[in-house]
N, C-alpha and C positions, 0 to 999 in steps of 0.2 A: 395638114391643116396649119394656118399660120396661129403664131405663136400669139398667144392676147397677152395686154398685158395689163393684168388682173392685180399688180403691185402696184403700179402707178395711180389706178385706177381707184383703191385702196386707200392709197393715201388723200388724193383728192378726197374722196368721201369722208376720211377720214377730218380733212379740214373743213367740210361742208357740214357733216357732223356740230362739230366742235364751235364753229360759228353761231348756227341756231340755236344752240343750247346757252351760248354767251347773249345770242340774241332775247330768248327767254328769258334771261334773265333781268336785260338790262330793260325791258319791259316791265316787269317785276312779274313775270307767270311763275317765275321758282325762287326759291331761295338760292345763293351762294353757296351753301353746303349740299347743295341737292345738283350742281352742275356738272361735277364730276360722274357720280353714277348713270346721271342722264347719258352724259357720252361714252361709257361703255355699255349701258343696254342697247343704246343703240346704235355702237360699234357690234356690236352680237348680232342685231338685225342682217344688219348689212354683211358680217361673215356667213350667216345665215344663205342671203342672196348669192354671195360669191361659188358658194355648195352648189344652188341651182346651175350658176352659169357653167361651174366645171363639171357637171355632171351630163351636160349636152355638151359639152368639148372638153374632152379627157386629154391629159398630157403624159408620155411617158413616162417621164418623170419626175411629174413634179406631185406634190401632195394631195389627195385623193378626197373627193366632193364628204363621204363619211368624218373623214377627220376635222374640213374644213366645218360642215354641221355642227359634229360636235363640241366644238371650243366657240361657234355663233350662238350654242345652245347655253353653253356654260359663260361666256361673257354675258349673255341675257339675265340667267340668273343670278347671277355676283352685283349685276348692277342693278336688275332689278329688287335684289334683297336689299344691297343698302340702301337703295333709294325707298324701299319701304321704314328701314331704320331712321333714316332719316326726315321722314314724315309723322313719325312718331315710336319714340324710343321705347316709349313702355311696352310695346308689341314687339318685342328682339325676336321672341320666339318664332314667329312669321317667315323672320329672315332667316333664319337658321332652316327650319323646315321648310324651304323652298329651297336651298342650299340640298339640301340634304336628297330629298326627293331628286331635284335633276340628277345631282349625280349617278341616284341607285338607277334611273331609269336607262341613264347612257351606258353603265355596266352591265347594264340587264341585256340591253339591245346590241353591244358590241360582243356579249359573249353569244345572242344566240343565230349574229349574224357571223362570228368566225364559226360556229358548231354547223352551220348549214352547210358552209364550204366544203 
């Protein structure tokens, strides 16, 4: 199977990303402090998407649709936490416990997917 190329393609999003959330902004849909997070939850999305793509075309050697998941699961929530902090600070704790939760879940789910094995 020919080799995709799922880096380039990455980055692209990654600019396409990054534009709309300037574009939000310059609209005034977000604040300037809130633009950064926006483009890593929804850099997380789209590592999300890259999981599906590699999981219907697998490569020998390159990095495996679970890992890819899990760091789209974990960029979702780092950006979605602060972007909750930064919608209102008096609520931290929100961010932290959604922090917190992802992660127990992905530990939870990576250990009872090597235990299966």
């Amino acid at each position: 199977m020919a080799n995709l190329p799922l880096g380039l393609l990455s980055i692209g999003a990654f600019v396409i990303i990054t534009a709309i959330c300037l574009t939000a902004y310059a609209v005034t849909f977000v604040r300037m402090d809130a633009v950064i997070p926006l483009i890593i939850t929804f850099y997380g999305v789209w590592m999300i998407v890259v999981a599906g793509i590699r999981v219907m075309n697998p490569e020998k050697y390159a990095r495996g649709a679970f890992s890819i998941f899990a760091w789209g699961i974990l960029f979702t929530a780092i950006g979605g936490s602060w972007y909750l902090y930064v919608l209102g600070p008096e609520n931290w704790i929100f961010s932290i416990i959604l922090v917190i939760a992802v992660f127990g879940i992905l530990v939870v789910t990576a250990a009872l997917r090597s235990w299966r094995k």
